[in-house]
C-alpha positions in Angstrom: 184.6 27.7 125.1 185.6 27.9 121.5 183.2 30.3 119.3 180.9 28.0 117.1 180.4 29.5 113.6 177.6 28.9 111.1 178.1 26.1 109.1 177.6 21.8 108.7 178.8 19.5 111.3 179.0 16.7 111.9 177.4 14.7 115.0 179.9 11.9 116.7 177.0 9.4 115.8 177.0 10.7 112.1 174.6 12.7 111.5 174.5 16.0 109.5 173.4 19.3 111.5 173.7 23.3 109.7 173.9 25.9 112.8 171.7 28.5 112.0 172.9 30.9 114.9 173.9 31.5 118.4 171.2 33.0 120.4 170.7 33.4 124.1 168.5 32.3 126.4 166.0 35.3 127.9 165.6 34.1 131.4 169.6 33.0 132.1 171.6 34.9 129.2 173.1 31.4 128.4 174.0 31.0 124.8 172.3 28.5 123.2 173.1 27.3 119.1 170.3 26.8 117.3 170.6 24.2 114.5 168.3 22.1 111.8 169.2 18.4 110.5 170.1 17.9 107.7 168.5 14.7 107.1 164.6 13.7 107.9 162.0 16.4 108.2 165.1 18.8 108.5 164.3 19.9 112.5 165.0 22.7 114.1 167.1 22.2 117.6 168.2 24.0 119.9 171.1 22.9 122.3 173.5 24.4 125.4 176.6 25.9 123.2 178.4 24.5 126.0 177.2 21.0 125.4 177.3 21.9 121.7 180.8 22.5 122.0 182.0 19.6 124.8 183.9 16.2 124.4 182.2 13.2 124.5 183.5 9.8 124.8 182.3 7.5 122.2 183.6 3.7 121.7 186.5 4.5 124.3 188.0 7.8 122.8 187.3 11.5 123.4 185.8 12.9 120.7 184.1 16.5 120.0 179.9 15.9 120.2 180.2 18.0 116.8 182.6 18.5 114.4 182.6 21.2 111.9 183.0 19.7 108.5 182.1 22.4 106.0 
């Protein structure tokens, strides 16, 4: 797994997502990022860094679930 930095990315789907950190999960040690949208009520999420950091497929191509963009 690649190591996710702090910064904007950018969903397959489109939308806009800061990571705030990587943190880890008390129970299992897994390392979980924990982001906010940028759009909306600006949420805070938290999400698997290895789904964070997985390939999708989206309209028949591969394609990286977030891409950082900034």
């Amino acid at each position: 797994m690649n190591e996710i930095k702090k910064g904007i990315y950018q969903h397959f789907k489109g939308n806009r997502y800061e990571v705030l950190c990587v943190a880890k999960n008390s129970e299992t040690l897994e390392e979980m990022v924990v982001y906010q949208a940028l759009y909306g009520d600006g949420d805070i999420w938290v999400r698997p860094a290895s789904m964070w950091d997985e390939e999708v497929e989206y309209q028949g191509e591969k394609v990286k679930r977030f891409k950082l963009i900034g």
